[in-house]
C-alpha positions in Angstrom: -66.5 356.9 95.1 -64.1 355.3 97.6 -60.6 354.0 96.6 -60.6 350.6 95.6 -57.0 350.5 94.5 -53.8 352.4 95.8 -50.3 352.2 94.6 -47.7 352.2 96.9 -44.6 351.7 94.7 -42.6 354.9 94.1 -42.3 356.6 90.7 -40.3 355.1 88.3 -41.9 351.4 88.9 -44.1 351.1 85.9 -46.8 353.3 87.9 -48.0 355.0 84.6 -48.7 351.8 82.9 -50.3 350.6 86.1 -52.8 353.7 85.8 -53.6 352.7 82.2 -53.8 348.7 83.4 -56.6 350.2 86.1 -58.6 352.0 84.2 -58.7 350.1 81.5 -59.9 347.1 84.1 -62.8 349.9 85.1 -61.3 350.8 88.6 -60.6 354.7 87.3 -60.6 357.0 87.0 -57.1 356.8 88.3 -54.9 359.9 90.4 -51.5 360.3 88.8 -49.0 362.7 89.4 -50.0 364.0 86.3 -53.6 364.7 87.2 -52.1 367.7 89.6 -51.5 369.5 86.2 -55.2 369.3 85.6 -56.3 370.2 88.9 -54.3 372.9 89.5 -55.3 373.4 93.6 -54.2 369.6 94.4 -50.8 370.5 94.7 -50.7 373.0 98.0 -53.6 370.2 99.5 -51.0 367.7 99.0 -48.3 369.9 100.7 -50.6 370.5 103.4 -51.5 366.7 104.1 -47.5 366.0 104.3 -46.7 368.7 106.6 -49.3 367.4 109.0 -52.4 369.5 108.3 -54.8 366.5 107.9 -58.2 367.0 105.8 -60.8 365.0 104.4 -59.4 362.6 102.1 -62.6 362.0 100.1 -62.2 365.8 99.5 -59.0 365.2 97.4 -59.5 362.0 95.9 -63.2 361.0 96.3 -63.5 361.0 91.9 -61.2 358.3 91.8 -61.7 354.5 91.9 -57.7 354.3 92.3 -54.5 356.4 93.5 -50.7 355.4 91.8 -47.6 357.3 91.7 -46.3 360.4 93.4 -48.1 362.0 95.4 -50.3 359.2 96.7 -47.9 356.7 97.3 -45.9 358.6 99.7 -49.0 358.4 101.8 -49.6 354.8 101.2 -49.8 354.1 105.0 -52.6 356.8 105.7 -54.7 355.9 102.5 -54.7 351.9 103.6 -55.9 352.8 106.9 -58.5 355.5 105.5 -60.1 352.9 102.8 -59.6 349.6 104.7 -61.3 347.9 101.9 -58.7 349.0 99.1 -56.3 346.5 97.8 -52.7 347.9 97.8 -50.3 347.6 94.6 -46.7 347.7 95.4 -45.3 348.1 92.0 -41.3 347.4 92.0 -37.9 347.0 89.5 -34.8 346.2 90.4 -33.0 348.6 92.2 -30.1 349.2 90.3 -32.5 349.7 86.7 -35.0 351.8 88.7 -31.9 354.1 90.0 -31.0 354.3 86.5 -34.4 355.7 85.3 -35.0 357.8 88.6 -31.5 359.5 87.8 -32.3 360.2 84.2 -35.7 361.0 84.6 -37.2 363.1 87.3 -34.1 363.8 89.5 -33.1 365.4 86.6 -35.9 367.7 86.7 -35.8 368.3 90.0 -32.2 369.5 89.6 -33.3 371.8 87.5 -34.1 375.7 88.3 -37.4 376.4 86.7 -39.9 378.7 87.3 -42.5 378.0 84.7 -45.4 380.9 83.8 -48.4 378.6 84.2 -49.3 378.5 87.6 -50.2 374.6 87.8 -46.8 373.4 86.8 -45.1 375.9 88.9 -47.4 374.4 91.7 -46.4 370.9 91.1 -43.0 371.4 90.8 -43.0 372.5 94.2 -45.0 370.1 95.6 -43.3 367.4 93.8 -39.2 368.9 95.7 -41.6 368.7 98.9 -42.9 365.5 99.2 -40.3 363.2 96.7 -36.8 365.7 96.7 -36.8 366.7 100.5 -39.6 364.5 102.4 -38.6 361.4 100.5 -35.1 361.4 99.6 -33.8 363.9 102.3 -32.8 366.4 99.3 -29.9 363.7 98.5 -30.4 363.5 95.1 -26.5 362.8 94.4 -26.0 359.7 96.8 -27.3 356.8 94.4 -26.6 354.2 98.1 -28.5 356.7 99.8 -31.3 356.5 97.1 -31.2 353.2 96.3 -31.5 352.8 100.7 -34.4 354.7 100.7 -35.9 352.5 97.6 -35.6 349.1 99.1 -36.6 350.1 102.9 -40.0 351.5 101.3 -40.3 348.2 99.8 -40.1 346.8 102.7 -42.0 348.9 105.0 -44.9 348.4 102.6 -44.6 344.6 102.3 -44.3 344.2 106.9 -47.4 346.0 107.0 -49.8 344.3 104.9 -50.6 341.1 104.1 -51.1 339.1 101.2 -54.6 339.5 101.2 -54.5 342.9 100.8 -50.9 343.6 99.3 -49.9 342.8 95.7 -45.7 342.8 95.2 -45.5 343.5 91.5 -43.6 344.2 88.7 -45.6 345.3 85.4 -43.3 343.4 83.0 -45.5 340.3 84.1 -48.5 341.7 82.5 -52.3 341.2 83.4 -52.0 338.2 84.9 -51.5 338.1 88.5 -52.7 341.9 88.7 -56.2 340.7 87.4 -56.0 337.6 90.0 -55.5 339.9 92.8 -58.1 341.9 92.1 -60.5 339.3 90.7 -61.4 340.4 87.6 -60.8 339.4 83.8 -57.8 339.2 82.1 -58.6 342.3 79.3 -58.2 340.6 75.1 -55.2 343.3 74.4 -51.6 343.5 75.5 -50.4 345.2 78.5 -50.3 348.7 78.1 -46.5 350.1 78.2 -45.9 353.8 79.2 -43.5 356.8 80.1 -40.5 355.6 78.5 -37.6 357.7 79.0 -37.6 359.7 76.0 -41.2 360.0 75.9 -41.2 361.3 79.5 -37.9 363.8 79.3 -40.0 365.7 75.9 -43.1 365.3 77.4 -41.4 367.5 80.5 -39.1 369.3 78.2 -41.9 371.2 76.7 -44.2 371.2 79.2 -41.4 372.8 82.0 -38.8 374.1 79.8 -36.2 371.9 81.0 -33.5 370.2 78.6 -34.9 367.5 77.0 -33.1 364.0 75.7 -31.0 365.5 73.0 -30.0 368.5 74.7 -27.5 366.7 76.6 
């Protein structure tokens, strides 16, 4: 299966609900970053890929009809020119919201000095203060004008090198709508599927890394 969909938009966007959205449209399964916890050898493939070390991409993601979030879409570039025929998603918020979220959210884990027992979330931690903490953000997790910098220019990059035939700007507050025009299919009889909020998300990490979760603050 070659990749008909790839997300470009950087975590925090809506990208989880844009997973759902996918699959629930039959373009799934869809790679998340939570998919590294269930394929626990993804993580040092990914770290090879962004040091340089190029393999086969089919190898990593050739069961999936689609690709969102960390780490796909820090490889957004390489993916669009390896399936050609995939339409791109750039998922976006505004800036100053999507700090907000980033800050509270997966910064915050990042900050944090765990070593879990289970060998795959051990292995996507570091991935994950690879390719978003030091490759992304420069390890500048403090600067919010720094962060917010990095946001907007990725934005842009994304948007000057594709077109609108093949690039979709969106935000998921606006529903099916113009994600099922882009991609010519249906609008699906159910609401918009709405995911990883912020508490939901800090628990969800809370127990599964042993950081602090929303209360513990």
């Amino acid at each position: 299966m070659a990749l008909q969909v790839i997300g470009a938009g950087l975590g925090r966007t809506g990208t989880m609900s844009l997973m759902i959205a996918l699959e629930r449209l039959g373009l799934g399964p869809c790679y998340h970053m939570m998919r590294v916890m269930e394929r626990v050898d993804d993580a040092p493939i990914w770290q090879q890929f962004a040091a340089g070390e190029r393999g086969d991409w089919d190898s990593l993601l050739g069961d999936f009809g689609a690709a969102v979030d960390w780490p796909a879409s820090y490889f957004w570039r390489e993916l669009a020119a390896y399936y050609p025929q995939a339409k791109v998603v750039l998922t976006v918020r505004d800036a100053q919201r999507w700090h907000a979220s980033i800050s509270s959210t997966l910064l915050r884990f990042m900050r944090a000095a765990v070593t879990p027992d289970d060998v795959a979330a051990r292995r996507q931690i570091v991935m994950a203060r690879d390719i978003v903490q030091r490759r992304t953000f420069g390890d500048e997790l403090d600067d919010k004008a720094h962060l917010i910098d990095v946001y907007e220019r990725h934005n842009r990059a994304v948007q000057a090198a594709l077109g609108a035939d093949r690039l979709l700007v969106y935000d998921v507050a606006q529903g099916w709508a113009p994600l099922c025009e882009f991609l010519a299919l249906p609008v699906p009889d159910e609401p918009f599927p709405r995911a990883n909020a912020r508490d939901e998300l800090l628990s969800t990490h809370a127990e599964r890394y042993h950081t602090p979760s929303a209360g513990s603050e």
